[in-house]
N, C-alpha and C positions, 0 to 999 in steps of 0.2 A: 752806186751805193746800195740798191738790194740785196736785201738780206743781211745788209751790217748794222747791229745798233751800237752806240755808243751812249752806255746805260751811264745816266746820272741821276736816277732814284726819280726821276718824273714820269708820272704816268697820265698816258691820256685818255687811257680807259684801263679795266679790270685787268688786263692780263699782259699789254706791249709796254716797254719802256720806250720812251722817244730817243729818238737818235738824234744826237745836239750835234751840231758842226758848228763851233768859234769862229767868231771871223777872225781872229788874230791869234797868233799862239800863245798857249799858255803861259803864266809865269810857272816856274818850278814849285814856287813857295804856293802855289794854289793846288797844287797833287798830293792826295791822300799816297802814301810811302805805300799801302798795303793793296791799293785796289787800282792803284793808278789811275784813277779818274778826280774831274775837278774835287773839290771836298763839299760834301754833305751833310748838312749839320754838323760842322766841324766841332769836334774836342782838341784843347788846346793843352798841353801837359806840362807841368815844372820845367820840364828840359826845355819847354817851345816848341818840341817837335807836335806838327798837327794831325788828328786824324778824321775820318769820318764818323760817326758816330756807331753805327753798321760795321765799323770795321775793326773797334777794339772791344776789350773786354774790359767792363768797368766795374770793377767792387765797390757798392755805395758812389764814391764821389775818387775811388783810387784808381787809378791802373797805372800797370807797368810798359812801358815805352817798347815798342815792338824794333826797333831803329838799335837806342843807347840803352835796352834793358833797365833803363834807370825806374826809380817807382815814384810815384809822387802821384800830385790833383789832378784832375783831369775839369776842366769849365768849360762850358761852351764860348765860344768864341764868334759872337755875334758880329764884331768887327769880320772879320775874314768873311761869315755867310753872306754879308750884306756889301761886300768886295765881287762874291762869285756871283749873287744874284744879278748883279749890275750888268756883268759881262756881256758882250754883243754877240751874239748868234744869228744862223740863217735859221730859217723857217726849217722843220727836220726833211719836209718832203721840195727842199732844191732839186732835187734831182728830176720832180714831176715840173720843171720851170716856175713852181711858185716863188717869188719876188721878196716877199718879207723880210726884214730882219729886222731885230730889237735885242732888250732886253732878256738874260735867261728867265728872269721870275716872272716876263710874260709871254714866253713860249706855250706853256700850256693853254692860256686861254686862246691863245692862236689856232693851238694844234684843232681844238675841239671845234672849232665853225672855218679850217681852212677846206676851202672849195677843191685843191689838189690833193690831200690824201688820198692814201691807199686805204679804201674800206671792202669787206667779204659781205657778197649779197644777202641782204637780208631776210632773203628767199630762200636761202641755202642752198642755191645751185654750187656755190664753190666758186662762182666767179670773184677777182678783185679788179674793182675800177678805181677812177677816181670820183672824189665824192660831186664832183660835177657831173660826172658821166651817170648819180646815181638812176634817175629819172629814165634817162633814155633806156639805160639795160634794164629797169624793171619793165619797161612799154614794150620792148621790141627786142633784146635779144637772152631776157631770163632766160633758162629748160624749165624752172620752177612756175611761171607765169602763168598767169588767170587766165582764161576767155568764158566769153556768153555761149551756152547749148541755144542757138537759132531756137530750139525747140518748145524746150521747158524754162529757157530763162536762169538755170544754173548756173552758178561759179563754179567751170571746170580748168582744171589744171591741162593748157596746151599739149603737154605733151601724152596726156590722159584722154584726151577727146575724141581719140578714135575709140577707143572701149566705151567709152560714154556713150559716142551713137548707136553701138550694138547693141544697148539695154535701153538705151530711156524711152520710157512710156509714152513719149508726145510725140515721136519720130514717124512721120506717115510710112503705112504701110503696104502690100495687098495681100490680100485673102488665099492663101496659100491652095485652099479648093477649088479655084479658078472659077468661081464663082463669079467675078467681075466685078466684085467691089475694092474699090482702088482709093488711095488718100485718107483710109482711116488711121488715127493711131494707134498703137500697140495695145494701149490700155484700155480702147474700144476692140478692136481685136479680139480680145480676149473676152467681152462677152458677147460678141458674133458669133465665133466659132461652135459653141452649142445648139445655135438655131439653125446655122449655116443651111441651106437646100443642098449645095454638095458635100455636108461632112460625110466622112466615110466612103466617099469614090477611089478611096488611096488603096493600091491592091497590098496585104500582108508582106509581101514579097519584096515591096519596093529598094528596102535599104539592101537587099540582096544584087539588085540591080533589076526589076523588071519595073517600065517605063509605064504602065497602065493606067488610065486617068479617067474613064471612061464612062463614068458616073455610076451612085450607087445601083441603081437598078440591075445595069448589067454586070456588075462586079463578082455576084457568086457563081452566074456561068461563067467570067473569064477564068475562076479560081478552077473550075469543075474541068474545063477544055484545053487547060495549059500546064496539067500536071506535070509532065516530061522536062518544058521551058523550066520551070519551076522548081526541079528537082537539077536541075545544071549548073543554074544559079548556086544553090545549097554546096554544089558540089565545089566549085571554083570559089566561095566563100571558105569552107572546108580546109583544102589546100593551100587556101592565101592565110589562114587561122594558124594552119601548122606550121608553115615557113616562116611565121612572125613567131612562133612560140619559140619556133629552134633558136630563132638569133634571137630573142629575148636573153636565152636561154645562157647564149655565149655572152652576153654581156654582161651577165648577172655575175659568172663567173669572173669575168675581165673586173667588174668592179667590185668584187670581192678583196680579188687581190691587190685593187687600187685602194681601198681602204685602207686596207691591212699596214700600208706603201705611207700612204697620209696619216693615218693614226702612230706613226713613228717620226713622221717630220715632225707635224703638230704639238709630241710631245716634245720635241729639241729644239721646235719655234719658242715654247713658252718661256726657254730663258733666253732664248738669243735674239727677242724680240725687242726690237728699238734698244740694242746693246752696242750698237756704233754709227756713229755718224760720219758721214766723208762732208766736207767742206769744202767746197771752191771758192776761193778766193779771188776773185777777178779783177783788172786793172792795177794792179799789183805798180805798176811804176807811179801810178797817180797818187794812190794810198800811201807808199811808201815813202813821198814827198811830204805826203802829207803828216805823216808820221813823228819825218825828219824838222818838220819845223814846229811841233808841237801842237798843229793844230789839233790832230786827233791822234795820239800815241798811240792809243790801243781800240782794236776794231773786234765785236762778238759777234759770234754764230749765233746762228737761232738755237733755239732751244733743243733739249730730244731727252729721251727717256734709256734709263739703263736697262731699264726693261719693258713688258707690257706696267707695270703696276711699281714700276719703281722707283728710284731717285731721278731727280727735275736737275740737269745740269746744262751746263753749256762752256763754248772753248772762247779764249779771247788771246788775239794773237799781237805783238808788238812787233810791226816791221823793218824797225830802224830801232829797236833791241829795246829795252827797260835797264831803270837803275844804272849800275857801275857798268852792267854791260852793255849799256847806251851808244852806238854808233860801232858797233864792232860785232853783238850777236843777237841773231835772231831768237825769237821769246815767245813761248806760247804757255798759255794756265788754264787750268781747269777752276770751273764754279760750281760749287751744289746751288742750285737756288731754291726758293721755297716751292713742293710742290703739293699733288693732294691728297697724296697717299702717305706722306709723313709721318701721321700719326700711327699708322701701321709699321714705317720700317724701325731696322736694328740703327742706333746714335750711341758713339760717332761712326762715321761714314768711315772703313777702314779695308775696303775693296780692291783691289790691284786696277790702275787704268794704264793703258798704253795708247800715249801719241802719238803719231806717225805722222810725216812729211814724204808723200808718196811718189816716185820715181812715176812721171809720164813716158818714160824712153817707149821707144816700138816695137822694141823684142819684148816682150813679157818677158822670159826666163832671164834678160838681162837687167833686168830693175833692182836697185837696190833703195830701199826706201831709211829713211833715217826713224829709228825708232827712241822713245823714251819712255821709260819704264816708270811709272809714281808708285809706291808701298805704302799707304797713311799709317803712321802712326798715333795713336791716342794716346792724347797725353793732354796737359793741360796748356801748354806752350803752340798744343796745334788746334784750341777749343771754334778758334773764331772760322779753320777753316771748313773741320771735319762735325763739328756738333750739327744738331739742327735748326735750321736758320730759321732767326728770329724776328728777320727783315726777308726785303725780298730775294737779298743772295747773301754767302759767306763771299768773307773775303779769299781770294784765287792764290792758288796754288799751283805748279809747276813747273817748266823748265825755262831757268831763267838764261839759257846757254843752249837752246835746242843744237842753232849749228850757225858755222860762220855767215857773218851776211853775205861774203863771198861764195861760200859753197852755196847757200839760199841762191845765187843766180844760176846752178846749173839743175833747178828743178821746178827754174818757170818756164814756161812753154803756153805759147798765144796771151803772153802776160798774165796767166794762171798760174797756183799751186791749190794742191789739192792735201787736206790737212783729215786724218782720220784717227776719231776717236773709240776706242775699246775698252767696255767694263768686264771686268772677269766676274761672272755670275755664277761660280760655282758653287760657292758657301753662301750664296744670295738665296732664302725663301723664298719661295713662291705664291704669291699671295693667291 
């Protein structure tokens, strides 16, 4: 189950929805018609047809039936919420072998102190454990993690500690004039060095490479009697100067032209950045079962972005089909959900996306992938898909007919398929 949520408007924190697994299948009459999920804050309408709340458009106390177009009241329907709440679910992280199960209305308290979630270090190394494991990965195996400078008694970052021993001031030292004072610190060191008996035995020459230590006394005859040594030096420093300036030289150029190279990707990264997502879908005959008996119809991707700065969407695919075409075609839809640059973009959302179901075959040239083309149109009939969400998703749009479930079996491989989404960012701004 990584990486699938099964969004029913519960959050366990700021920004994931939980992933609900039923222990029992749905009834029908518990599906929102437009988002295919249990119903949330259900609106109940003249006709009886039900929806979520998030998923129709309400004028005042009216809306129009998305199902029978009919118009009429739209009331909340407390009986049905307090039908879905009931429901039995497993814990959302079964998958980590946590045990639980109850109630949906007290999954969230669950979720917030279950010992097996999947939590991101609070370190920000990027690792994810489970929230048991948090303790041991901060002690011993963070990259972000503290330790003690033996020295100075600092909170140094482990993997900072070697640069920390090359500066800090309490690190024992010796007296670089061979002097013979040894185990002082740096920070005594440093007002040693001015009294020092041997300061100034180091010949001018040394970084040149002549080896002379020989105390100050005799240092202005070594300088006077080693002219020639002295000047060899100069000279072999000289010629290793030019040989470095040459290839400097060539590289300067080399990355000129590598600029030149990146500052034209860079420009045709900016819209093609985080503008498609590939999805794997994995265990593909388990889900699919699962599909089929209602326990979880419909399974989403993570999230991604149409661009660097752009719309917040995500795909939700039906494996054992949606709706009329329930048990015959495979189904996959597109979500804007809410993101945080919103208030910046162009509403409604009326972008060109294409979905793809991608051919694993082993010839590249011999792949053929199934592709479906979405146009939005704006209009008022398309407000709840394309407007800007007012909750955390609009309700999903796409192909309710990608491809037969039959044809779906000759495009799994290792009980995979691999589902890729493309926004056309041509007419898209660049923020």
């Amino acid at each position: 189950m990584e990486g699938v949520i099964v969004d029913n408007g519960i959050a366990h924190d700021q920004s994931s929805p939980i992933d609900i697994i039923f222990v029992n299948p749905l009834d029908p009459s518990l599906l929102c018609p437009v988002c295919h999920q249990a119903l949330r804050s259900p609106l109940k309408l003249t006709c009886s047809h039900k929806f979520c709340l998030q998923c129709i458009s309400v004028d005042g106390s009216t809306a129009t039936c998305l199902v029978c177009q009919q118009q009429g009241q739209a009331v909340p329907d407390k009986a049905t919420q307090k039908i879905v709440q009931s429901l039995q679910v497993f814990c959302s992280f079964q998958h980590n072998e946590c045990k639980w199960a109850g109630e949906l209305k007290d999954l969230p308290g669950h979720v917030a102190v279950c010992q097996h979630k999947d939590i991101v270090c609070s370190n920000g190394c990027g690792e994810v454990y489970q929230k048991m494991n948090e303790a041991h990965h901060l002690a011993n195996d963070c990259g972000k993690r503290s330790d003690v400078c033996p020295h100075c008694k600092k909170e140094v970052s482990v993997k900072g500690m070697a640069v920390h021993l090359k500066v800090c001031l309490s690190v024992p030292v010796t007296c670089p004039n061979q002097c013979g004072l040894e185990g002082i610190s740096r920070e005594e060191l440093a007002n040693h060095l001015p009294t020092c008996p041997m300061s100034g035995n180091a010949c001018p020459f040394t970084e040149w490479g002549c080896e002379y230590a020989g105390g100050r006394q005799m240092l202005q005859k070594h300088i006077k009697d080693e002219p020639i040594r002295h000047l060899s030096y100069l000279c072999d420093g000289v010629i290793e100067l030019k040989a470095m300036l040459a290839f400097m030289q060539l590289n300067t150029e080399k990355m000129i032209r590598t600029i030149g190279t990146l500052e034209t990707k860079s420009s045709n990264l900016e819209k093609m950045y985080g503008a498609q997502l590939v999805w794997k879908i994995d265990n593909i005959q388990q889900r699919r079962n699962e599909a089929k008996s209602s326990a979880r119809p419909t399974i989403f991707s993570p999230p991604f972005m149409s661009s660097r700065h752009g719309y917040k969407m995500c795909l939700s695919a039906c494996l054992y089909g949606d709706g009329p075409s329930r048990g015959h075609y495979f189904a996959v839809y597109v979500t804007i959900l809410r993101g945080e640059y919103d208030a910046l973009l162009q509403w409604p959302f009326v972008h060109k996306v294409t979905v793809s179901l991608m051919d694993q075959g082993a010839v590249e040239k011999d792949r053929v992938n199934i592709d479906y083309v979405i146009r939005p149109t704006a209009g008022r009939e398309n407000k709840a898909f394309l407007d800007r969400p007012v909750s955390e998703r609009n309700a999903s749009f796409g192909a309710q007919k990608m491809c037969l479930l039959e044809t779906l079996n000759s495009y799994i491989i290792d009980d995979s398929i691999f589902l890729k989404c493309s926004v056309d960012t041509e007419t898209m701004p660049i923020l």
